[in-house]
KOLPA-76012 format. One record per atom (N, C-alpha, C, CB): residue number from 1; x, y, z. Coordinates in steps of 0.05 Angstrom, whole numbers, padded with zeros to 5 digits. Glycine has a CB too. Layout:
NUM, X, Y, Z
...
END
This chain:
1, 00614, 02709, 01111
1, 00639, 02704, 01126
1, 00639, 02675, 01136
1, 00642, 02724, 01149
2, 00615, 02667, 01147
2, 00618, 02636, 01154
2, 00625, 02621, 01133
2, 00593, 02623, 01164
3, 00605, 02630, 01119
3, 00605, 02607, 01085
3, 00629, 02608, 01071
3, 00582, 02616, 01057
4, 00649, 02629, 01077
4, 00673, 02628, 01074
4, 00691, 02606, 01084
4, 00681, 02648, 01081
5, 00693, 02604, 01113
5, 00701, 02594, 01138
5, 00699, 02564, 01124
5, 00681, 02603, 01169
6, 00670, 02551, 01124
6, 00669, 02532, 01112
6, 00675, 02528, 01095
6, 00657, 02527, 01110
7, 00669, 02538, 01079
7, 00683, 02530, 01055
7, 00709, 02520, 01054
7, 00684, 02550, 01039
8, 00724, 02542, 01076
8, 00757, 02527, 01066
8, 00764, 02507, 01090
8, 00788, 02554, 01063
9, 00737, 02500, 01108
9, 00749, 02474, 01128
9, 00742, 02447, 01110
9, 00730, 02470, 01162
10, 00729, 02454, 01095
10, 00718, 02428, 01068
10, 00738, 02434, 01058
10, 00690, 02429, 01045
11, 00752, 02447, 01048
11, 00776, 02451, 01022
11, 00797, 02431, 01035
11, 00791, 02491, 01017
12, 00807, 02442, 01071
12, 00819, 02433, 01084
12, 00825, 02404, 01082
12, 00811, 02441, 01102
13, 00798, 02400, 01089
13, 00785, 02366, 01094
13, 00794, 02349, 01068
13, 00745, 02365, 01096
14, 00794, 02353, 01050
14, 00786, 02345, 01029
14, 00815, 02349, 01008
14, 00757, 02360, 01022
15, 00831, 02371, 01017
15, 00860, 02365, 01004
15, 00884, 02359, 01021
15, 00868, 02387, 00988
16, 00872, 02353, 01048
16, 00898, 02363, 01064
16, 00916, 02332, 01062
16, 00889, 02375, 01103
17, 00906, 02302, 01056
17, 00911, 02292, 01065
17, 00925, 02273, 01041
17, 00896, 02290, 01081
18, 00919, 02286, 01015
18, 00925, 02269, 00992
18, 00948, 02295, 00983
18, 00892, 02259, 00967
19, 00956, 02323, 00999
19, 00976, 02336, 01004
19, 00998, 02322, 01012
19, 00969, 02353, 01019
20, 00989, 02311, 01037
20, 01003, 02307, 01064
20, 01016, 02284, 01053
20, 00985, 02303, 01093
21, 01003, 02261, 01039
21, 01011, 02245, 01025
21, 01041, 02249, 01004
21, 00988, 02242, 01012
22, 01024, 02256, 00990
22, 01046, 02271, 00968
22, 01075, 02282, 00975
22, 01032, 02296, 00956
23, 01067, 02292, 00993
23, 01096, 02309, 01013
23, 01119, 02288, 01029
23, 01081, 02331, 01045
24, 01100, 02274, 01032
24, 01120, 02250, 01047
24, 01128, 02228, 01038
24, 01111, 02239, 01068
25, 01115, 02223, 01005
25, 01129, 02210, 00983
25, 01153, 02225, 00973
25, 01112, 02206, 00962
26, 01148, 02248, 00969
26, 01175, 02269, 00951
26, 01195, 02273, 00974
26, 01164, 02308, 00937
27, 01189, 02283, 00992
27, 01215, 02303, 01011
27, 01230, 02280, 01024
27, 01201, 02328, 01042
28, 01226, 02256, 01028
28, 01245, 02237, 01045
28, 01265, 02229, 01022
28, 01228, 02207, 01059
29, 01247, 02229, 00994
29, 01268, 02219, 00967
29, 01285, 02240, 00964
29, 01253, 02214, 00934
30, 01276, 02260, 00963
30, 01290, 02289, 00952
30, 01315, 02274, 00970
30, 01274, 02328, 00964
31, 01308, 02282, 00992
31, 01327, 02281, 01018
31, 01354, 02258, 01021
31, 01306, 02273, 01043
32, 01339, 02229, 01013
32, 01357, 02214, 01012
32, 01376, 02213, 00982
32, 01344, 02190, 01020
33, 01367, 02221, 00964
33, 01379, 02229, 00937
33, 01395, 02256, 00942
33, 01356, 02233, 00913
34, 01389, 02266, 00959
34, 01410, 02295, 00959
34, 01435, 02288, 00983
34, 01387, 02329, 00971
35, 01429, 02280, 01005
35, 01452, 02268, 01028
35, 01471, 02243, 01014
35, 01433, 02252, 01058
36, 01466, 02231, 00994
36, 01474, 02208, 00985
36, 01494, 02208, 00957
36, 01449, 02193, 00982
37, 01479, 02226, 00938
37, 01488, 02223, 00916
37, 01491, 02251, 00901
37, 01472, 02204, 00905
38, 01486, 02273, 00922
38, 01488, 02304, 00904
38, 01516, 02305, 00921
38, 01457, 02336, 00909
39, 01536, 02319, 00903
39, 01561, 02334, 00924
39, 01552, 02363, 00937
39, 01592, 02343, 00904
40, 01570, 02366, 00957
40, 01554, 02384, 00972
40, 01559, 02408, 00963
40, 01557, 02383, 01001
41, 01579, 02415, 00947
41, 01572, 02440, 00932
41, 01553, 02447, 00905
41, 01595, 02447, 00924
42, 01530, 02423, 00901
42, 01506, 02423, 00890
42, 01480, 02426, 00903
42, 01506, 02402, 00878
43, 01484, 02415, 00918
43, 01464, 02411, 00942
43, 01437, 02420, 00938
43, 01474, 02424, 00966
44, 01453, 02449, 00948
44, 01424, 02471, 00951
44, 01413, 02480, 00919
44, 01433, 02506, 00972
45, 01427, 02475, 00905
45, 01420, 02474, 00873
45, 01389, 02450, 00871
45, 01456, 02457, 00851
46, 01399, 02430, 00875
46, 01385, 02402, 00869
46, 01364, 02410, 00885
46, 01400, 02371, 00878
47, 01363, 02419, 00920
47, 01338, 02429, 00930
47, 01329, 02444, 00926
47, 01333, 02431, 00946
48, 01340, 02472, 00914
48, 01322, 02492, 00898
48, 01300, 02472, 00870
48, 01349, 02519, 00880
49, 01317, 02456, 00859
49, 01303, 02449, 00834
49, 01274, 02431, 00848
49, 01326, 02429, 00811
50, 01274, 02416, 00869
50, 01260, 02396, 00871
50, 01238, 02415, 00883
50, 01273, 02370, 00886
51, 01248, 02441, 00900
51, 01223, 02455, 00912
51, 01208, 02469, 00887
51, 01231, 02477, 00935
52, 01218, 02477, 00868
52, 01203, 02491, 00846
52, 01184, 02461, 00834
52, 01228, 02509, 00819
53, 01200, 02431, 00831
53, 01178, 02419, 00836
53, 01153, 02411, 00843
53, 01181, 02415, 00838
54, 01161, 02416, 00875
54, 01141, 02416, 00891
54, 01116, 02434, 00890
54, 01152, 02419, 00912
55, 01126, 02462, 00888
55, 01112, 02488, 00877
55, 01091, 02488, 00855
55, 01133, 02506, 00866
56, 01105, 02476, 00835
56, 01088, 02476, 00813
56, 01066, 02450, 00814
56, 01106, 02475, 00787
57, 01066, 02438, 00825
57, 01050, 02411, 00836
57, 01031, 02421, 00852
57, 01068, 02390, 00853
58, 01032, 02442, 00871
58, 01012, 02447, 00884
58, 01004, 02465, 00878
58, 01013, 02446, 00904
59, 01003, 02481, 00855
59, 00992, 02509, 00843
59, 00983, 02489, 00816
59, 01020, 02541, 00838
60, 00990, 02470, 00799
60, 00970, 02450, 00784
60, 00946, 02443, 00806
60, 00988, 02417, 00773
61, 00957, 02419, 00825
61, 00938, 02412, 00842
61, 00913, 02437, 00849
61, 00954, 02404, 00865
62, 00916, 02459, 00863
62, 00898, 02472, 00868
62, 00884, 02479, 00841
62, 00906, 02491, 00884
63, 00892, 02493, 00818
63, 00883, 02501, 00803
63, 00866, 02480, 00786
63, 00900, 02515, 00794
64, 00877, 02454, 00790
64, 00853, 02434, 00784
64, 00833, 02429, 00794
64, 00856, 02414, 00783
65, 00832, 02433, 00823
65, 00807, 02434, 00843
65, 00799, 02453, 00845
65, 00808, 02428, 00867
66, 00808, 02476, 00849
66, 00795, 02502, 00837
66, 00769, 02498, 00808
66, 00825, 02520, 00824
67, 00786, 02488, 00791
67, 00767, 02484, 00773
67, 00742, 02466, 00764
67, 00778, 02483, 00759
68, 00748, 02437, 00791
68, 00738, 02420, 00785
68, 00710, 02427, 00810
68, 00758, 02395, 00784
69, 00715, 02445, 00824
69, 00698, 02459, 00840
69, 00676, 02474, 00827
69, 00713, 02476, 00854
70, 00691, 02496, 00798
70, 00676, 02510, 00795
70, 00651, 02502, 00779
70, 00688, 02527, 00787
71, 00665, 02481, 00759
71, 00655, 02465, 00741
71, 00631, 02455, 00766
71, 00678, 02441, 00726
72, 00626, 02439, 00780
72, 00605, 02426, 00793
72, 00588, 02447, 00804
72, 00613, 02409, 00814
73, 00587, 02475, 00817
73, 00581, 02488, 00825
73, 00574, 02510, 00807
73, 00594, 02488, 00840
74, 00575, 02505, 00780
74, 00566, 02520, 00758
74, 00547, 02513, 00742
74, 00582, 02526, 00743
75, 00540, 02479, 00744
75, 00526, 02471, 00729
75, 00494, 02481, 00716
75, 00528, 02452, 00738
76, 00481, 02478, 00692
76, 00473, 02496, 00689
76, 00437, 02470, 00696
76, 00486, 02515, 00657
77, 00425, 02486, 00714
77, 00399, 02472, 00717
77, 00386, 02458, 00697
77, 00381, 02487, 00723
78, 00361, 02449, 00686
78, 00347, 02442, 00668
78, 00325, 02469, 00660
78, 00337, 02416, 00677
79, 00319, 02482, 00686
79, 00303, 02493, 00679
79, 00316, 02522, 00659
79, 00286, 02495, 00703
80, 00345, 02532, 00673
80, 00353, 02547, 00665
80, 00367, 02545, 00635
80, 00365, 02552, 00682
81, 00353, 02574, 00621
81, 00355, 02572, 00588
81, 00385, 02579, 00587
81, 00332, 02596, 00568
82, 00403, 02556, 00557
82, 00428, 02562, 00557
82, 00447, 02589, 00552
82, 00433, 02546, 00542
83, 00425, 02607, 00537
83, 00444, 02626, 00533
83, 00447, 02644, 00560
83, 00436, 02644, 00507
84, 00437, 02641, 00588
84, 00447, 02653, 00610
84, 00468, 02639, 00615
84, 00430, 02657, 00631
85, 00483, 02613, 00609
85, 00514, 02603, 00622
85, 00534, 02617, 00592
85, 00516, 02556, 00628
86, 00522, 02621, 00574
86, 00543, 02626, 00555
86, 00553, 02658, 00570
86, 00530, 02627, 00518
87, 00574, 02665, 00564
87, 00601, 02682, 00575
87, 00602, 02707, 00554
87, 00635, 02661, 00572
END
């Protein structure tokens, strides 16, 4: 349960801020491209589309760190013989 805990204050640590980043490049554009230049009976169209954007960006994003996690944390020793990592 701890090693859980940790685990996701490192996860935290370590994506929150290249997130946090990312979020405050897209949503001020979204924003000023939608108050400016969408009519307002599009509107919520254009922000549905940009949030499925957003969505799929951070379900890539995780699922790349997800993997780039498992990959490091799977590696196979020297001492350990290969056919125990084969699947």
């Amino acid at each position: 349960s701890s090693d859980a805990i940790d685990a996701l204050v490192v996860k935290v640590k370590f994506n929150f801020l290249h997130t946090l980043i990312a979020d405050c490049t897209m949503w001020p554009l979204v924003n000023a491209i939608n108050f400016r230049f969408i009519p307002l009976n599009y509107r919520p169209s254009f922000v549905g589309l940009a949030q499925l954007i957003w969505q799929t960006y951070l379900s890539t994003a995780a699922r790349l760190n997800n993997e780039e996690s498992l990959r490091n944390h799977s590696q196979p020793s020297m001492q350990e013989p290969l056919s125990d990592c084969v699947a």
